[in-house]
C-alpha positions in Angstrom: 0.0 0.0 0.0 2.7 2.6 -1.3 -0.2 5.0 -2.2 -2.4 4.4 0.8 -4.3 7.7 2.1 -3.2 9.7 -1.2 -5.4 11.0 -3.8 -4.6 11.0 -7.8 -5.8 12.4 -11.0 -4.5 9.9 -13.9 -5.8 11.4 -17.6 -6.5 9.0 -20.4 -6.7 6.3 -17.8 -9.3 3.7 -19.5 -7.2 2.7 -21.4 -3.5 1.5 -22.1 -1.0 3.1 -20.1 -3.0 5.2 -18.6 -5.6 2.3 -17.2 -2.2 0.3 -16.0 -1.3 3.3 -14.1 -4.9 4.0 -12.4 -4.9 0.4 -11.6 -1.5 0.3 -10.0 -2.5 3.7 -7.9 -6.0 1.7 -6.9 -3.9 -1.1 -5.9 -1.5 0.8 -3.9 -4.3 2.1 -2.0 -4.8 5.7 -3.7 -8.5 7.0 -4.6 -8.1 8.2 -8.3 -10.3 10.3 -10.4 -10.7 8.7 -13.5 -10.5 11.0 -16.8 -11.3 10.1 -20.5 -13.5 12.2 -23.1 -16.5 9.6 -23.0 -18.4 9.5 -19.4 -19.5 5.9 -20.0 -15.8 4.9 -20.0 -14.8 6.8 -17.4 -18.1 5.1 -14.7 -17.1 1.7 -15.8 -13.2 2.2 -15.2 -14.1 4.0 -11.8 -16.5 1.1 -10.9 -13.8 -1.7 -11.4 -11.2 0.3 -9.2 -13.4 0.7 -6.3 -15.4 2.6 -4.0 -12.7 5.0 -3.8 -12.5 6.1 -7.5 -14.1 9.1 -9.0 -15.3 9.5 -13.0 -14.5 12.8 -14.1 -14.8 12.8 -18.4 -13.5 15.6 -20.1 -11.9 16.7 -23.4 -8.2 17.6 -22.8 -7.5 19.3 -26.2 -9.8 22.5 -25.2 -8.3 24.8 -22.0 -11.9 25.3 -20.4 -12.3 21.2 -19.9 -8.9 20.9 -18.7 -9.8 23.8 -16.0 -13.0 21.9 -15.6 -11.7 18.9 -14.7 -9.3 20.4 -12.1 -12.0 21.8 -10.1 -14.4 18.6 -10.7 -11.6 16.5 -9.6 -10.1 18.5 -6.6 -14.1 18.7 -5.1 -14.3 14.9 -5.9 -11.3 13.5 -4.3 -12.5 15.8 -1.1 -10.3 19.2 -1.5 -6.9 17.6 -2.3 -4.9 16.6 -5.2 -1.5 14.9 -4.1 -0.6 13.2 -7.6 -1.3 13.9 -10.8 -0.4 12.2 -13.7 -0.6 13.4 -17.4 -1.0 11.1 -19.6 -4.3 11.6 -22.3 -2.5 11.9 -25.9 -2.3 10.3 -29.2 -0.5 10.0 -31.7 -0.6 11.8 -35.2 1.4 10.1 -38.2 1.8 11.8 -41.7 4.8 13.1 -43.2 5.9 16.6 -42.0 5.4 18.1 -45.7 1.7 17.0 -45.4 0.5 17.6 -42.1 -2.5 20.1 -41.6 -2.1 22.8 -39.8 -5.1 21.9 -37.3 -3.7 18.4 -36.9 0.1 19.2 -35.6 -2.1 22.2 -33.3 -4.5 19.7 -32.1 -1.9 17.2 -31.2 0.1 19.8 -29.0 -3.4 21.2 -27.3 -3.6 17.3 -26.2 0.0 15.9 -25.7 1.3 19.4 -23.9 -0.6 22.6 -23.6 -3.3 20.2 -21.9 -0.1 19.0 -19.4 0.7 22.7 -18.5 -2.5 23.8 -18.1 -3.7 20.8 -15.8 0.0 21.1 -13.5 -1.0 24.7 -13.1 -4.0 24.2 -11.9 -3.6 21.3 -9.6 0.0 22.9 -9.0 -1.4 25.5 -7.2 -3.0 23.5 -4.2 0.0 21.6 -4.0 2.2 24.6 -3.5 -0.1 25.8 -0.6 0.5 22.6 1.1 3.9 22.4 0.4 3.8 18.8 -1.1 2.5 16.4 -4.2 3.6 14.6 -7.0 3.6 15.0 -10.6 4.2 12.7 -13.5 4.3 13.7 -17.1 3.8 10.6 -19.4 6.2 11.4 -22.5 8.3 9.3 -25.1 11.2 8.0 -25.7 10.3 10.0 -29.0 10.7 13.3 -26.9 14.4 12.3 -27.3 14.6 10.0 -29.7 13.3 11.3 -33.5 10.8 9.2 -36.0 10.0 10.4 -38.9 6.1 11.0 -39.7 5.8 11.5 -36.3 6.7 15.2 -36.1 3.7 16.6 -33.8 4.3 13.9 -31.7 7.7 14.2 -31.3 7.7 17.7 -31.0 4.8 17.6 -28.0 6.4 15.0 -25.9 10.4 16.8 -26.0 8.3 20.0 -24.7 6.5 18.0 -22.1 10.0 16.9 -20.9 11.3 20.3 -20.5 7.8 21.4 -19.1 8.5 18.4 -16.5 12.4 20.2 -16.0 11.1 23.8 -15.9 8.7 23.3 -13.1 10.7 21.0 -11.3 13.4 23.1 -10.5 10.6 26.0 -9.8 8.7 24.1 -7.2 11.3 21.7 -5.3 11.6 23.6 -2.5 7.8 24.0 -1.9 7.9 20.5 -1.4 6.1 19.3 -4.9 8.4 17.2 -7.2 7.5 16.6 -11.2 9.0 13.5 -12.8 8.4 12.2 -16.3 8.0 8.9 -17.5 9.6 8.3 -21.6 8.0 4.7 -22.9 9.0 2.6 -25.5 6.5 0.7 -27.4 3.6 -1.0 -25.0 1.1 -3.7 -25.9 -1.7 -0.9 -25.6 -4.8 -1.1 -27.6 -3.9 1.4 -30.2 -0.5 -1.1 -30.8 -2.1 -4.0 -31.4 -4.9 -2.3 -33.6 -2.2 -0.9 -35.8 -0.5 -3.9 -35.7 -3.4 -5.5 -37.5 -4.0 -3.3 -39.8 -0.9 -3.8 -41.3 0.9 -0.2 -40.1 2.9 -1.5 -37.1 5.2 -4.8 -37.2 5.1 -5.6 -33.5 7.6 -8.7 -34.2 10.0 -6.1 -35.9 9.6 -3.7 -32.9 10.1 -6.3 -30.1 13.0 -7.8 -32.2 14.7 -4.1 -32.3 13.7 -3.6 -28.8 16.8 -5.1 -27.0 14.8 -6.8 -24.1 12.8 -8.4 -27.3 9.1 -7.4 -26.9 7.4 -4.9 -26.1 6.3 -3.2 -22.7 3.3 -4.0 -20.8 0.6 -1.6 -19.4 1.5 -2.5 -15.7 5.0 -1.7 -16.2 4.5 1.9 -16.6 1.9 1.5 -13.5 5.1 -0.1 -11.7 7.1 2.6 -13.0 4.4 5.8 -11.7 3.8 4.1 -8.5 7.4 4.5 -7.9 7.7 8.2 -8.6 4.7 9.0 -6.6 5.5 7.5 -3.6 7.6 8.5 -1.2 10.6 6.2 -1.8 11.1 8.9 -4.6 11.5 11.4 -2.0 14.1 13.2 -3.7 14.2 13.0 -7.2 12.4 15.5 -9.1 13.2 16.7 -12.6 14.1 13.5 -14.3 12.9 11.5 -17.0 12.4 7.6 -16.5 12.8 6.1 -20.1 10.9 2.6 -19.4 11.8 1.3 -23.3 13.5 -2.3 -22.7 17.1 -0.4 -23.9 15.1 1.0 -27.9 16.9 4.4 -26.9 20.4 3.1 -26.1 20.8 0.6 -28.8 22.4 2.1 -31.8 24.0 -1.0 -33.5 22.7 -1.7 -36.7 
């Protein structure tokens, strides 16, 4: 019960990495608000974490809902955020030549503007109390370049030096902000473009060097750990959890 007593908003969490982390939090004894665009999601993901768990659905890619959410949440969870983890984003593939305009905006309203926005917010309380946890869900592709993946790329290296920023800004008010980097994860949007022919997951496990792919609950395992207090003093880094893709250069 590394989380008992503690309360946690986790975004995008009914799904994928995001559900693995909410469950890990649940687990740990944390009551999470549960955040998604569709409510129906959000009340079923909430019901199978337990009495503790809040639904609160909201669209991330427009400022007022992310604002929304904070106060929704904070009311929800009794007054008091003490982790929050960003995590709601998507991908956007197309080569750079190509890609509209409203695309590579939408994809950083979602992947970044919707992290500052949401830190602020909750940020605020936590400076008053002089304590809390964030966690930025990146990429390895904030450090690591594909191509046709420019918005992407380009959203999650600024949520990395978002996480840096406001690290060093906030320490010593007691509120540290971590990122997480993962590789590739057996998450639904993986295996869906794995069967449609886009993504070879045996060619990305075989170029991973730990040979597959990352699971869901690894990333919880990984969040768990920076919001608890065993991660008492680190704050401005950026946990690459990628089975070695990003250190492997050898062709």
């Amino acid at each position: 019960m590394r989380l008992a007593g503690k309360t946690a908003i986790v975004t995008g969490s009914t799904k994928g990495i995001g559900l693995g982390i909410a469950r890990a939090f649940a687990r740990e004894g944390a009551r999470v608000a549960v955040n998604a665009r569709s409510a129906e999601d959000c009340a079923a993901v909430a019901g199978q974490l337990g009495a503790g768990a809040v639904a609160v659905p909201a669209d991330l890619s427009r400022s007022d809902e992310v604002r929304r959410l904070a106060r929704e949440a904070t009311r929800a969870l009794g007054g008091r955020v003490d982790v929050l983890v960003n995590n709601a984003g998507q991908p956007r593939v197309a080569k750079s030549v190509e890609l509209p305009e409203p695309d590579y905006r939408y994809t950083l309203d979602l992947n970044l503007n919707a992290y500052f926005l949401l830190s602020q917010e909750i940020g605020r309380g936590m400076l008053e109390r002089r304590g809390g946890a964030i966690i930025n869900v990146t990429s390895m592709n904030g450090t690591v370049p594909f191509p046709q993946r420019l918005a992407y790329c380009v959203s999650k290296a600024g949520a990395n030096m978002l996480t840096r920023v406001m690290a060093i800004e906030w320490a010593q008010a007691g509120v540290r902000v971590n990122a997480i980097a993962p590789g590739y994860v057996e998450t639904e949007i993986v295996k869906s473009l794995s069967a449609s022919g886009i993504l070879d997951r045996a060619k990305l496990a075989a170029r991973t060097p730990m040979g597959r792919l990352g699971t869901p609950e690894e990333i919880g395992e990984a969040a768990v750990f920076l919001a608890s207090d065993a991660a008492s003093f680190i704050t401005g880094e950026v946990l690459t959890v990628d089975g070695g893709w990003s250190s492997y250069g050898y062709v």
